[in-house]
Steps between C-alpha positions, in 0.01 A plus 500: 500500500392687821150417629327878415097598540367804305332762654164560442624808250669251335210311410292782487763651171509147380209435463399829361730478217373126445106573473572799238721280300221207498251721430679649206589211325134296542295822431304387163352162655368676811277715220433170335348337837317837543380462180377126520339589850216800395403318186203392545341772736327620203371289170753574193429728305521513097846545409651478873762307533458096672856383684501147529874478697771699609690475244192568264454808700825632486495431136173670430555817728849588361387434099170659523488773765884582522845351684466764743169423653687124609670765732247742613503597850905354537536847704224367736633201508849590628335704744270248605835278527714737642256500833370184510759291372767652710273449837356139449847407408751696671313480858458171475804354679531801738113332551624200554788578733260723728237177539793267591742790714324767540720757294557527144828351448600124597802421734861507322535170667327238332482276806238725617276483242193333433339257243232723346197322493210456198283721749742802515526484116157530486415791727806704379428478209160570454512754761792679322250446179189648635733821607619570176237521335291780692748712339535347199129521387478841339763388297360185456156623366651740276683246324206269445278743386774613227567144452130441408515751290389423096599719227180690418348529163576855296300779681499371837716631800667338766394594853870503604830504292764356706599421897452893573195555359401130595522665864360842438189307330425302795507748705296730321183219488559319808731698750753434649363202682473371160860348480418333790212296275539160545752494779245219698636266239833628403610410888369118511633464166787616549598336886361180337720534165847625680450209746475230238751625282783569803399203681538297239853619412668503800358177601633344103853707559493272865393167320751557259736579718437225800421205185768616191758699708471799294681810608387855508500623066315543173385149474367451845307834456385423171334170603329652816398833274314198267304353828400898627355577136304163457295528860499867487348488164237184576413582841500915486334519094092471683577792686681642229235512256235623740753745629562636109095503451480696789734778383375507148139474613334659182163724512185237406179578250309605837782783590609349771875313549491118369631372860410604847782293675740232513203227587273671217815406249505161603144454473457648164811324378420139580118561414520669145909374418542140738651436798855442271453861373693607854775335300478749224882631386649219733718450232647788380467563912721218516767581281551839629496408830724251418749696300404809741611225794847435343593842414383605894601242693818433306635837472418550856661180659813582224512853647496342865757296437740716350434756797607188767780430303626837488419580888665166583800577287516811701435337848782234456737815385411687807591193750 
């Protein structure tokens, strides 16, 4: 098989197609580590619900308040994958490429190529990260806030009814600088989270590769899609849970919102909850990051691969 690079449109449409299928498919325990992460800003109430796990969440939320709210906000959350998904991924390489060549393709010929090194991982990807998700944040703090969202008891109305109205309601209160709430942790939490979770699969896919002699295919993906959701999940869930606090940020007894920042979260959290509260959801984080990791990165590197093989079929044709 011919030696062929993708464009950067070719990653770009890859990886678009990738993040929408991962977020599809993991929706219900993202709302379970939203869930797990705002309990506790307020004392429970008589007759509120207390999650003790993901699973216990997922449980409880679908039997008690309905199936549907395990998906509330999915339209958000496409969106919200659609932009940011498609940049932190699908720019990555052409990143990578224009810190090593200065363009956004590689060489056809592999003897002028570089070794990438841990550093350019690094910077790519959490500059790639940090990109996405200035656009991504409206979407991304309309889909928390429906996320958080509790079935009310009879007689009570909803501020907002679905991703539309999630908009027009935020909007209406806060302005339009309002979906920007929350963007001074969304970017640091999101650079630091796409760096450990692409870092640490392409450097696995390269152990695996150097140590087992794997080849390019599902299991090699799978395995490094395993590594990206475990350190994404452990090392991004602190900023995580301050960064879903942030966009929930509920009104206190004195009028006022609970949370005045990022630092004001922290503070708050470890005083009143423990410093291990920052781990709230980790689990459920975890798993979906995990499973969101495998259906991503797989689907991606599959889509890659078939590309390359088709291109190269078509290069060794043409010569």
């Amino acid at each position: 098989m011919a030696d062929y690079r993708l464009s950067p449109a070719e990653n770009i449409g890859c990886s678009l197609i990738a993040s929408c299928v991962g977020e599809a498919v993991t929706y219900p325990f993202e709302v379970a580590k939203v869930r797990l992460q705002i309990q506790g800003e307020r004392p429970i109430e008589p007759g509120q619900m207390k999650l003790r796990g993901p699973l216990d969440a997922i449980w409880k939320v679908g039997r008690y308040e309905h199936p549907k709210y395990l998906f509330a906000g999915l339209p958000s959350g496409l969106l919200r994958h659609a932009i940011a998904g498609t940049l932190r991924l699908g720019l990555y390489e052409p990143t990578i490429n224009l810190l090593l060549y200065g363009s956004g393709s590689a060489p056809l010929d592999p003897s002028e190529r570089k070794e990438v090194a841990l550093w350019h991982r690094m910077l790519a990807s959490s500059t790639t990260g940090a990109f996405a998700m200035i656009f991504a944040n409206p979407a991304e703090l309309v889909k928390t806030k429906l996320q958080s969202a509790q079935k009310l008891p009879q007689g009570q109305t909803p501020p907002f009814h679905g991703t539309l109205s999630c908009f027009q309601h935020v909007i209406k209160t806060e302005g339009y600088m309002g979906l920007m709430r929350g963007l001074s942790i969304a970017i640091p939490r999101m650079a630091w989270q796409n760096m450990a979770e692409i870092t640490a699969y392409d450097l696995t896919k390269d152990l695996l590769r150097k140590h087992f002699e794997m080849k390019d295919g599902f299991p090699l993906f799978f395995v490094g899609s395993l590594s990206a959701g475990f350190w994404g999940a452990y090392l991004g869930n602190p900023l995580d849970c301050i960064k879903t606090r942030i966009y929930n940020n509920p009104i206190g007894s004195d009028g006022n919102p609970l949370y005045k920042g990022p630092i004001d979260v922290a503070v708050k959290m470890i005083r009143n909850e423990g410093l291990f509260s920052l781990w709230k959801g980790v689990v459920p984080l975890w798993i979906h990051v995990s499973a969101f990791s495998i259906a991503v990165f797989v689907t991606y590197d599959m889509l890659r691969l078939q590309i390359r093989k088709f291109k190269s079929q078509d290069l060794t044709e043409a010569t």
